[in-house]
N, C-alpha and C positions, 0 to 999 in steps of 0.2 A: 322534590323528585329524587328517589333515592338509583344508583346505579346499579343497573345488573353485570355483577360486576362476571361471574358463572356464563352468563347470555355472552359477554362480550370476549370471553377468552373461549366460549366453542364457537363463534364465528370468525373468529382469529385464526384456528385450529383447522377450520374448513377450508378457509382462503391459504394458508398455508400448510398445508396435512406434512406432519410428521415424515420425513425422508425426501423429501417431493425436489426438487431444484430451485421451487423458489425459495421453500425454507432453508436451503442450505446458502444461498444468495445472501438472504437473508440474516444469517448468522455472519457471514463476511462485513456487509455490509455494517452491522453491530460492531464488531470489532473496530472500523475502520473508523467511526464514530464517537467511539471509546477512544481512540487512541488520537484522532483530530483532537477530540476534546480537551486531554489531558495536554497536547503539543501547546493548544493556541493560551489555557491556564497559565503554561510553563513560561508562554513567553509573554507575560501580561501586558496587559497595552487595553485603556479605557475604550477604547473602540471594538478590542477583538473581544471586550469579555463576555458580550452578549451572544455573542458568536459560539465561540469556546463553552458555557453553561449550558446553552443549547442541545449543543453538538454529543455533550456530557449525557445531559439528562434525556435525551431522546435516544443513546448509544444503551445507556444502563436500562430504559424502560424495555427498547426490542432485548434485551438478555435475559431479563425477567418474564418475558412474553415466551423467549423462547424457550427455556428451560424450565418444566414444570417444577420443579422444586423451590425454584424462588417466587412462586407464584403464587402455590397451595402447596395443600397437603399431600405426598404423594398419594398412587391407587394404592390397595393391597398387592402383594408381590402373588403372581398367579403360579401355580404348578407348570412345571416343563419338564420336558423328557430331558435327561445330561448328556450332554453336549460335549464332543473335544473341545478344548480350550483353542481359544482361534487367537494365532497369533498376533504378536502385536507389528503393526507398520515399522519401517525402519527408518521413520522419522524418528518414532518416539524410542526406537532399541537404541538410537543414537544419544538419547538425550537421557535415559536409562545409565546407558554406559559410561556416559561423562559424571553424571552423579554421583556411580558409583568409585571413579576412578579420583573425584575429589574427595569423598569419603564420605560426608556425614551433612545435614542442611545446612547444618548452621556455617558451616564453610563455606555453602551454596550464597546464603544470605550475605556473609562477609565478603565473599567477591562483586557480589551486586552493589553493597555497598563501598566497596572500593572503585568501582567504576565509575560509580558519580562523583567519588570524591575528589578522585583522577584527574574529570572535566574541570571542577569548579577549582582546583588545584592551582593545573596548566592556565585557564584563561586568566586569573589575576596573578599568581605571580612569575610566570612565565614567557607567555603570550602578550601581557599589558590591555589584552581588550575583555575586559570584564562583563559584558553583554552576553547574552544564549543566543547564539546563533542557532539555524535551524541542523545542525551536524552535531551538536552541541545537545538538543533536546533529544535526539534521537536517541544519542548514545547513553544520556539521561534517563531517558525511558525503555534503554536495556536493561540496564543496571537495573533499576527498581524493579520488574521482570522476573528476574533474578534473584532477587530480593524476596519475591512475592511466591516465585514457581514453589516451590516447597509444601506452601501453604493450598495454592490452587490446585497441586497434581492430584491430591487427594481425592476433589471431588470432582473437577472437572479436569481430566488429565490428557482429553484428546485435546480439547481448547488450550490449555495452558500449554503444551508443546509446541502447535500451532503457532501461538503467538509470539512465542520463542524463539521456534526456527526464522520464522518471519524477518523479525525485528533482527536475530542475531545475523543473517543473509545480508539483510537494507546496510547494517555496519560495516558487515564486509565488503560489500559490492560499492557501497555509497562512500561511507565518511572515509574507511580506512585509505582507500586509493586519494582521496581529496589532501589528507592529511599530512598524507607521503608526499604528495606533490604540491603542496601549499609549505615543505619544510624547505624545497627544492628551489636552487635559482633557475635552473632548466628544465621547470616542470612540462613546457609545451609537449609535443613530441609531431615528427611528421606526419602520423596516420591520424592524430586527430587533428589537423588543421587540414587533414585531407577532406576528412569527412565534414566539416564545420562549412568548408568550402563548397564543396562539390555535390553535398546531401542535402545541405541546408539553406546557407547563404543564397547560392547561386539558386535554386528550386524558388524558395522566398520570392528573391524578385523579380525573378521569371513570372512567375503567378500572379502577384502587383500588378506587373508591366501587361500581362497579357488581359486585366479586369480594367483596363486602364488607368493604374495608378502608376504616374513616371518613380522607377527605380532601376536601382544599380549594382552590382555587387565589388566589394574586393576583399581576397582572404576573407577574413569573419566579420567585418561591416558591410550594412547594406545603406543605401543610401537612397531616403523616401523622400517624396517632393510633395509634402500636405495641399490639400484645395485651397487654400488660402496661401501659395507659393513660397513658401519657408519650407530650405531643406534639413531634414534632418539625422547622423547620422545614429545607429544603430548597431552596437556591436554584440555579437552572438555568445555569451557565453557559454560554462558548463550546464549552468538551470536549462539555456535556451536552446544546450543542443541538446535535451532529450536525456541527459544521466540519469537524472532523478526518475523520470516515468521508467526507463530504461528498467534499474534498479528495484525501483518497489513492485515491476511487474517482474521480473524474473525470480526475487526474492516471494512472492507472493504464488507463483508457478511451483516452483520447487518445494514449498511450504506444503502446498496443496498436495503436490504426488507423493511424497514422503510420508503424509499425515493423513490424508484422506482416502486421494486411489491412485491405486498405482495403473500407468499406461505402458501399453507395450512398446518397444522401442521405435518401430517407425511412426506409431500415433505420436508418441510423445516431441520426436522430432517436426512431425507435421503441425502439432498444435506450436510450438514451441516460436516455429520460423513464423507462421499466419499470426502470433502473437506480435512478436517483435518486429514484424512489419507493418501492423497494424500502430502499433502504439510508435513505429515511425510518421505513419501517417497521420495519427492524431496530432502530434508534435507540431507537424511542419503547418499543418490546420491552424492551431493556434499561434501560430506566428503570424498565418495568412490573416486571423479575425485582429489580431493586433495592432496588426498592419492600414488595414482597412479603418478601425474605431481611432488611429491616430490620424490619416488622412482626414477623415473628415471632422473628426472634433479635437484634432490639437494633440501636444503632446501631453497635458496633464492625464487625459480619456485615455492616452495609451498606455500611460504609467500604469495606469488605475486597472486597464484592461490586462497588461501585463502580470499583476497581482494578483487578479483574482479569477482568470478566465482558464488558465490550464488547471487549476481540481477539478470545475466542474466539465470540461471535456475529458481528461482523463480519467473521470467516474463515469463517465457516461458510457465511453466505448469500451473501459473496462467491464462495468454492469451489463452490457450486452455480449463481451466477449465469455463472462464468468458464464453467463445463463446456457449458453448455447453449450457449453462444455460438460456443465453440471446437467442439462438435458441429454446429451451422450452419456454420458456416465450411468446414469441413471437407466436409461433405455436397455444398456449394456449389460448393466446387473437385472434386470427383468430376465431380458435371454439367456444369460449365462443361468438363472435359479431354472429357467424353464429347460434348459438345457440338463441341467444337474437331474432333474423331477424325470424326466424322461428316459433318463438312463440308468 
């Protein structure tokens, strides 16, 4: 039984039609796949590597699906009337202008490859802990990025800035502040033992308490009472107050308006706030299921749920906050062409 292979990229094509929100989801989502992939690789472990190949090869097949050129052969190129030349976002005038300001690629590539060699430098002979942390893979997978951008602006040069600014954002927002305050003996600070406290902790076992599971809070521990009466406590870190989701969704926000559409100033603050409140929300969610899968099945089920239960809530309320945005968007440029056509 041989595959239509033709049959099965036009109904690919239908389900996702070129421009649509979901194809544009759908390209995120690739991305995010691709780059899980390469994270869970980086940080090998016989367990994660089924994960990690997965995560690879179903990342590379949507890119292939999505982009006709790695598919088939392109159509023939059709006649069109000439067009102004439509300028470029100022995501990519920015990454334009740094290119040029470093001079030449191969400079481009030698800084990529100074940035991993940076990491793997510092952690063994500086730091003494010679393991890839996940701050560590990150800044890994700028570099190579970087490394790489040269090569991908070529042909795919909205994606490769994209994943650029991305990644170069998640550094800034993510490891660099961790790195400074991990150099620090006073890394704490008031406002965020404020928030740890008073947004999280306290929320947490309020919520417990009021599903009735006995809890308690102080500063950044909370303290859970399992169905089987073993107390146990819990202390809140950076993962657990929300950086990370914090992080990859504002680094992923700005990516998006820079590179893809730009929003007007009060949209942009509207979506902006309904985001970071929302991915508060998710947070404090996955503490509450935490919470709940260690009361009743122990602490190994919480560790476990600890692990591996904030990607898949923060893909989830992400994947429907992308949709609904990328539906606006879209809607938006409908009226605005019919707007243009009209006048």
């Amino acid at each position: 039984m041989s595959l239509d292979w033709e049959g099965f990229v036009g109904k690919f094509d239908r389900v996702f039609p070129e421009g649509s929100p979901r194809r544009k989801l759908l390209q995120i989502v690739a991305i995010v796949l691709l780059f899980e992939g390469i994270s869970v690789l980086l940080l090998f472990s016989k367990a994660g590597l089924p994960a990690g190949l997965f995560s690879l090869a179903l990342g590379t097949f949507l890119i292939l699906m999505l982009y006709p050129g790695g598919r088939r052969a392109p159509a023939p190129p059709l006649e069109r009337v000439p067009k102004e030349p439509i300028e470029d976002p100022p995501g990519i005038k920015l990454i334009d202008m740094l290119v040029r300001w470093v001079g030449n690629d191969y400079i481009v590539m030698a800084l990529g490859a100074a940035t991993i060699a940076f990491v793997l430098i510092y952690n063994n002979f500086v730091s003494g802990r010679r393991e890839i942390g996940d701050l560590d893979t990150l800044t890994i997978m700028f570099g190579g990025l970087i490394m790489l951008y040269p090569f991908m602006a070529k042909k795919f040069k909205v994606e490769a800035s994209f994943s650029l600014l991305f990644l170069g954002l998640v550094v800034l927002l993510l490891v660099v502040p961790q790195a400074v305050a991990s150099a620090r003996a006073d890394a704490g600070s008031s406002i965020g033992n404020w928030y740890v406290h008073y947004m999280l902790a306290a929320p947490f076992a309020w919520i417990l308490d009021l599903i009735g599971i006995p809890a308690s809070s102080s500063g950044s521990v909370v303290m859970i009472q399992f169905q089987d009466g073993t107390r146990q406590a819990l202390g809140i870190s950076a993962y657990c107050a929300g950086l990370y989701s914090f992080s990859i969704f504002l680094a992923a926000f700005f990516s998006f308006v820079l590179v893809f559409e730009r929003l007007r100033t009060k949209v942009l603050i509207f979506v902006l706030a309904v985001g970071l409140f929302v991915a508060y929300l998710g947070n404090l969610f996955r503490m509450v299921i935490i919470g709940i899968v260690g009361y009743y099945n122990g602490l190994d089920a919480l560790l476990w749920a600890h692990e591996n239960a904030g990607w898949v809530i923060f893909l989830s309320w992400s994947a429907v906050f992308w949709y609904i945005l990328l539906r606006y968007t879209s809607k938006k440029a409908v009226r605005d062409s019919r707007t243009a056509e009209s006048n």
